[in-house]
C-alpha positions, 0 to 999 in steps of 0.5 A: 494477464488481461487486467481491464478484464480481471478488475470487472471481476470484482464482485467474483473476487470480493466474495472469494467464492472458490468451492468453499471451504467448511470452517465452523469451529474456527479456529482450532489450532494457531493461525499463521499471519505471514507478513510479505514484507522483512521485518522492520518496516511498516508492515511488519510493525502493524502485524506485530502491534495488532498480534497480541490483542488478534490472539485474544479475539480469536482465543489461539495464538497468532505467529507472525512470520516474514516471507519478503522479497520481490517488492512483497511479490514472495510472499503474496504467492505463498500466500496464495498456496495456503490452506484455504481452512483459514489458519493461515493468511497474510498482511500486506501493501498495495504493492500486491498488485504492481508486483503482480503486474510487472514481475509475471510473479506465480500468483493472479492478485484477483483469481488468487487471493481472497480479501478479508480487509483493508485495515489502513491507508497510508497517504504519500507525501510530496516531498522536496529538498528544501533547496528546491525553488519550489512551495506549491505543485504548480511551482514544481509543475513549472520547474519540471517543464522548464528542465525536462528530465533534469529532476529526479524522484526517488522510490524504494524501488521499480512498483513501490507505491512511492514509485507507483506515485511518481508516475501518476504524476509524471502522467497527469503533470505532463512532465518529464522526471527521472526515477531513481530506484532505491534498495528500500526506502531509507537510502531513497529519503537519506539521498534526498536529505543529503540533495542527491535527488531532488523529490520524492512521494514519500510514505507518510509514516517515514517521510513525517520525521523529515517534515516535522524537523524541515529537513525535507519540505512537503507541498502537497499529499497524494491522497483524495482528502487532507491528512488529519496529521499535516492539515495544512498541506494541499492534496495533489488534486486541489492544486491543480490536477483534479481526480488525482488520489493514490493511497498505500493501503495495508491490508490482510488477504488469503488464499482463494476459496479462503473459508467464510468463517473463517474470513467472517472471524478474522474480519470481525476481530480486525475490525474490534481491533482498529475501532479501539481509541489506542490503536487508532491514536498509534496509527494516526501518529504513524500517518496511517488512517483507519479503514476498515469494514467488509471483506465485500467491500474491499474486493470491490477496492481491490478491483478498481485499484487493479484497473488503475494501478494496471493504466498507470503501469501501462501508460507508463511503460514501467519495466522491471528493470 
């Protein structure tokens, strides 16, 4: 797959225009909101959360179901497979696009999803364990160099965000550490909790617990801005490697040629949804900020985040294992 090329497609992507589908009535009978990833994580609480108020809006019942696997690779290529009529579409990571790119799965995250919106972002935390002789990027910048490869970094697993995370900074740091994959998240941070490794570019919403009760110490967030939840932090980028910004993202797409009414529907509705003073309250306290807007310009993200996700994967030579 030749990704440089595909992320120019943005404007193509973004639209979705692929022999449109009519949808003027939609929807007609009740809409199918696949989740890529099991039940139990962030994405499938967000869906089922958003569930009950996305019915009311859309006046049909919306069932959430769980096709995980393969890092969301699964179910993104269900999703792509659906009926483009727009009763069926899917919630899911950033992990879209890395999955795509590492794993040869039988879906192309530009030629074969539509967007619809981009409905949060879910800044990484830095994370040490407190035994760690380190309070500052520059401070772990140094150790890293002083003992190349004798620091480890956890992730959920080979394309995660968090792992994504890591080796942009491996990259950008010029250091070199050792990524351990974990089978999820949770053993990731209970090893780092315990000392077994020594860091981690946590997910925000798991990573918080530990931060607020100085089990795990966060030196920096690798978002563009400071978090609202964890002002105090430095971003990687103002401690001393500028234009440094990853986010995980949690978004709904379709399948290619996905109904324009249906797409307008669906995004209208989210977009009511998140603008609602409870909901952003509950995803603030999740470590997940508010996106939003048009399904026009989440292409154009998705675009630019396929060209960078793509470098990286690249740069760093990151396999499937």
């Amino acid at each position: 797959m030749r990704w440089t090329r595909r992320a120019a497609m943005g404007a193509a992507f973004a639209a979705g225009l692929q022999a449109p589908v009519l949808a003027q009535d939609f929807p007609t009978r009740p809409v199918r909101l696949l989740v890529t990833w099991p039940p139990g994580g962030t994405t499938d609480i967000l869906a089922r959360q958003f569930q009950p108020r996305l019915s009311a809006l859309l006046g049909q019942a919306v069932v959430v179901e769980n096709r995980g696997g393969a890092s969301g690779a699964i179910g993104a290529a269900e999703m792509a497979r659906m009926n483009p009529d727009g009763h069926g579409f899917g919630m899911v990571t950033s992990t879209v696009i890395s999955a795509a790119l590492l794993s040869r799965q039988p879906y192309d995250p530009v030629r074969d999803l539509a967007p619809i919106i981009n409905l949060a972002r879910v800044a990484n935390i830095l994370v040490v364990h407190p035994s760690l002789p380190v309070h500052s990027v520059q401070d772990l910048i140094a150790l890293a160099r002083s003992r190349p490869g004798a620091l480890t970094f956890g992730s959920p697993g080979i394309g995660s965000a968090v792992h994504i995370s890591g080796e942009m900074f491996k990259l950008a740091a010029g250091v070199d550490m050792v990524h351990a994959p974990y089978r999820g998240g949770g053993p990731a941070l209970a090893d780092l909790v315990s000392g077994h490794i020594q860091l981690m570019f946590g997910n925000a919403s798991s990573t918080l617990p530990f931060v607020r009760d100085r089990s795990l110490r966060a030196i920096a967030v690798t978002s563009a801005e400071r978090a609202a939840y964890l002002p105090e932090v430095p971003t990687v980028a103002e401690s001393g490697l500028p234009g440094f910004a990853i986010d995980e993202w949690y978004a709904c797409l379709g399948p290619a040629g996905m109904a324009p009414r249906a797409v307008e529907r669906i995004n209208a509705a989210f977009n009511t949804i998140i603008a609602e003073p409870q909901e952003r309250a509950r995803l603030l306290e999740m470590g997940a900020e508010v996106v939003g807007g048009t399904p026009e310009a989440f292409g154009r993200f998705m675009g630019e985040e396929v060209e960078k996700i793509g470098r990286v994967v690249r740069d760093a030579r990151i396999r499937m294992e």
